[in-house]
N, C-alpha and C positions, 0 to 999 in steps of 0.2 A: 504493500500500500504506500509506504513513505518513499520506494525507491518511483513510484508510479504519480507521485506527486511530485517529486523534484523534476522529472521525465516532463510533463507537462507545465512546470514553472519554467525550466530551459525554454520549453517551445513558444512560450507567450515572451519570451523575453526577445528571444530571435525576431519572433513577428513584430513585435514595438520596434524592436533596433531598424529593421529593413523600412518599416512604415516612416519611420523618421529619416531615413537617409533620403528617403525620397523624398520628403519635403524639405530638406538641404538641398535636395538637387532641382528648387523651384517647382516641383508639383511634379505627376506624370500626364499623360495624354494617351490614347492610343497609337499618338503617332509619333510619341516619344516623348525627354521631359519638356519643360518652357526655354531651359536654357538651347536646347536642339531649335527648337522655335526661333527663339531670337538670332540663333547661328547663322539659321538660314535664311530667313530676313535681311543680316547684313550682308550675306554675301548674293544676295539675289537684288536689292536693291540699292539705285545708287544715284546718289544727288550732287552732282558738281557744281562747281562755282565755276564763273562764265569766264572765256579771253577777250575781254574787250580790243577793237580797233584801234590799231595807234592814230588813223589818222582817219577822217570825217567829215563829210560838209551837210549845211543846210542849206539849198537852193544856191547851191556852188558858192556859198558863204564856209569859209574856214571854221570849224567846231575848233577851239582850244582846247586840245587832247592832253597836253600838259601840264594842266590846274586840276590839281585833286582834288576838288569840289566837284566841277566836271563829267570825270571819270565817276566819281563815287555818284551823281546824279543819274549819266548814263547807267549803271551798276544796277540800280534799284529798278528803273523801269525794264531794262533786259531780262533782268532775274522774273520779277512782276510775270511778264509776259511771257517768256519763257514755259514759267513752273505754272501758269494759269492753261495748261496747255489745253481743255475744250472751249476756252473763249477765243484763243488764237488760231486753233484751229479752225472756226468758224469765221474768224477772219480772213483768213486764208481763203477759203471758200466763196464769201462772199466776194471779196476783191474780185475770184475771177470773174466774175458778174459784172459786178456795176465799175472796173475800174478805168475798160477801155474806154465806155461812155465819157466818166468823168474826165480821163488823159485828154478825147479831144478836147472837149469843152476848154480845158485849162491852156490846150492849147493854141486854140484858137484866140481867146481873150490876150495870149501872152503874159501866163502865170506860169510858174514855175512846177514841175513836173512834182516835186517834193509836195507841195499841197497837197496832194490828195488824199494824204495820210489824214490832214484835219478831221474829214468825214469820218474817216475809220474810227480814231478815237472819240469824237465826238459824239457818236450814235451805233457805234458798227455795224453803217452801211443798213441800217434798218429804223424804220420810221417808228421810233420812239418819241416819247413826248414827257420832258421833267418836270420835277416838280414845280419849277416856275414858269414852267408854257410853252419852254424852248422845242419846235417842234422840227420834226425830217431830219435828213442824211445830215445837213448843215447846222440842224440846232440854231433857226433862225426863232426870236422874237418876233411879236404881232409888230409891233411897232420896227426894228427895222428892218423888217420883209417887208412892209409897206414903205421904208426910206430909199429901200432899193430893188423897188418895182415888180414886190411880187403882188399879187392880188389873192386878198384872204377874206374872207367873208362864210357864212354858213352854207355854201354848196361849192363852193371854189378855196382851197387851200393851194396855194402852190409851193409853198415850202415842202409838202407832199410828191412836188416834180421834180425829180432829179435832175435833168437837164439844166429846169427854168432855177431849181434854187441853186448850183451849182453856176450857172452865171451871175445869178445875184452876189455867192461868195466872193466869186473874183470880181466884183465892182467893190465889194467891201476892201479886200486887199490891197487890191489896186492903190484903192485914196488911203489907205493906210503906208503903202511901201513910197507913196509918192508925197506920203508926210515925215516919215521916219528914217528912207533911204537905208532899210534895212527888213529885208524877209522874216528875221529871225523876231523882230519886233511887232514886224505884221501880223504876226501868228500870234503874237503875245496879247495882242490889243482883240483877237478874235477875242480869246477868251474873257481879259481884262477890259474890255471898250478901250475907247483913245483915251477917255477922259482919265481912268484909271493909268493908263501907259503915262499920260502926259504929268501925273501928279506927280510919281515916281522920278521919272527921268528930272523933272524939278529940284526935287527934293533930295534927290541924291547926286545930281549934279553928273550924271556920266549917261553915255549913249548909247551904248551897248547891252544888249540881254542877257549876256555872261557876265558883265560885270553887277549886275543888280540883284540888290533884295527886294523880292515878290511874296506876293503872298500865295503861300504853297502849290494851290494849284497850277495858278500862272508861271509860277517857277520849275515845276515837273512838266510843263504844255508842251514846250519845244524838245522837251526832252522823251516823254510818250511818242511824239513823232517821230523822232530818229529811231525808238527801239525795235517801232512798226516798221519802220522802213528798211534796219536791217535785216529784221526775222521775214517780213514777207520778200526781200531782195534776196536772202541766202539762208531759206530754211534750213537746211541739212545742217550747219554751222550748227543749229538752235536745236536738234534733234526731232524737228520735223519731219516726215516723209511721207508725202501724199504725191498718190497720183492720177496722171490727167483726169480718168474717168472720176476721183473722187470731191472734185471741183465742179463748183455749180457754174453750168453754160449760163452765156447770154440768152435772155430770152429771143427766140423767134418774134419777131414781129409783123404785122402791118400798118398804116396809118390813112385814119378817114378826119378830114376837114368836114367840122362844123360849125355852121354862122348862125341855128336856127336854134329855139328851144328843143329840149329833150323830156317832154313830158313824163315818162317814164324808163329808167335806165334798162330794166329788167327784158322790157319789151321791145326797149334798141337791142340790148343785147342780143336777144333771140333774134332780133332781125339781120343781126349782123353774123348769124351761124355760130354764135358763143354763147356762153352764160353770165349772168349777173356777177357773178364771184370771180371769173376771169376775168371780165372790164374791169372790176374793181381791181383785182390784184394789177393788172397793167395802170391802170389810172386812178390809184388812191388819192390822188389831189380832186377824184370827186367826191365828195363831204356829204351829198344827200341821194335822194334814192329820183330826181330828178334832175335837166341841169336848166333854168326856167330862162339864159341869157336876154335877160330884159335889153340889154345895149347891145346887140347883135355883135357881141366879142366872135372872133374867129379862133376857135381851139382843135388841135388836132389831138386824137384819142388814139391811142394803141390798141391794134386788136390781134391776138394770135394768128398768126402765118402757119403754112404748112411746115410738120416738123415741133409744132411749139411745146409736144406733151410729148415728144419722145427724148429718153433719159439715156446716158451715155450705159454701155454694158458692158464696154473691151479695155 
């Protein structure tokens, strides 16, 4: 009996000892203990820090790659975008879409090719609207999308039209670059107004966008554009990899001129061999469910062309 008791105090003794080694060795798993876990975590994933460009331009303006303010501003918004990798991605995406569009526009106006990253950051290329009214690709206000020619009212947005608020941008730039004699300020003043750019440069007495204290966002502005411009110019760099097919095409289109009222959008639609939800998607700068043009404005509307619903496969 007593050597049958000791026999069973050994065996609860061994069972404790191994129960406890095990929880020294951070618990078990069926698939092993946590420490095995964690092993394989570090050597399965892996998070770098970025090699920034020695040298950089904005609108063929020199970046000062040498100031380690600079660098460490670039830094942040690279890494940002980078490590945010399904809004960049989606970036990417969109870009191939609306970017050629906006390229001519910019370049027709005679703006500088670099802008058109504005968009990207500003809305990602998607008809968003903030919490103070800034609305479309450009993040115009009511007030100056009306200073510079767009027409907004309750059946007509155009900041809603890419094309039309994309020229309105560069009419913005423009009398900004042609007040400041500097792209990198241009851009500063989208976000900041002039009147903001102009208090600054006052007050701290220098002309340059690198050399100023902004207030944070305006100060990360020009810098969000460069990070977009390097990661959409050289994904692979940023550990992107997409292809062709995984890029959203230009839409197909066609285009119909009208001078008259549109009583009913739904039943143009249909007249036009589309649907309601396609006109829309093509012309969200229409705002109601007719378009009633009391002042016989002449507008052209985009309608799907042959080809417009087929999706890349190869």
């Amino acid at each position: 009996m007593k050597t049958a008791l000791r026999t069973l105090s050994w065996t609860l003794l061994l069972l404790c000892g191994s129960a406890l080694l095990n929880l020294l060795a951070f618990g078990t798993t069926e698939e092993g203990t946590d420490l095995d876990h964690l092993r394989n975590f570090n050597d399965g994933y892996k998070v770098f820090s970025l090699t920034l460009p020695n040298e950089l331009t904005f609108c063929d303006e020199a970046v000062p790659m040498d100031r380690i303010d600079v660098r460490e501003r670039l830094d942040r918004e690279l890494l940002v975008n980078t490590y945010w990798q399904s809004n960049t991605l989606l970036a990417h995406k969109r870009a191939n879409r609306w970017f050629p569009l906006i390229e001519e526009v910019l370049k027709r106006e005679g703006v500088p090719d670099d802008l058109k990253y504005i968009a990207l950051i500003e809305s990602g290329l998607t008809n968003v609207v903030s919490p103070m009214g800034a609305t479309g690709y450009w993040q115009f206000m009511k007030e100056t999308a009306d200073h510079h020619g767009l027409e907004v009212n309750a059946e007509v947005d155009e900041r809603y039209h890419v094309e039309k608020s994309t020229e309105a941008a560069c009419r913005y730039l423009k009398n900004s670059y042609a007040k400041y004699g500097s792209w990198a300020l241009a851009a500063a003043s989208y976000n900041l107004g002039q009147g903001g750019v102009d208090k600054q440069l006052g007050r701290q007495k220098q002309e340059n966008y690198f050399d100023l204290l902004l207030p944070e966002e305006t100060a990360r502005y020009v810098f969000r554009i460069l990070a977009m411009k390097e990661i959409i110019r050289d994904p692979e760099r940023y550990g992107f990899h997409l292809r062709p097919k995984d890029l959203y095409p230009p839409y197909v289109t066609r285009s119909v001129t009208v001078n008259t009222p549109i009583p009913d959008l739904a039943d143009f639609a249909l007249q036009q061999n589309t649907d309601y939800k396609t006109l829309k998607l093509l012309n969200p700068w229409l705002r109601d469910t007719k378009l009633s043009n009391r002042e016989g404005r002449t507008y052209v509307l985009l309608l799907p062309a042959e080809g417009f619903h087929d999706a890349a496969t190869e």
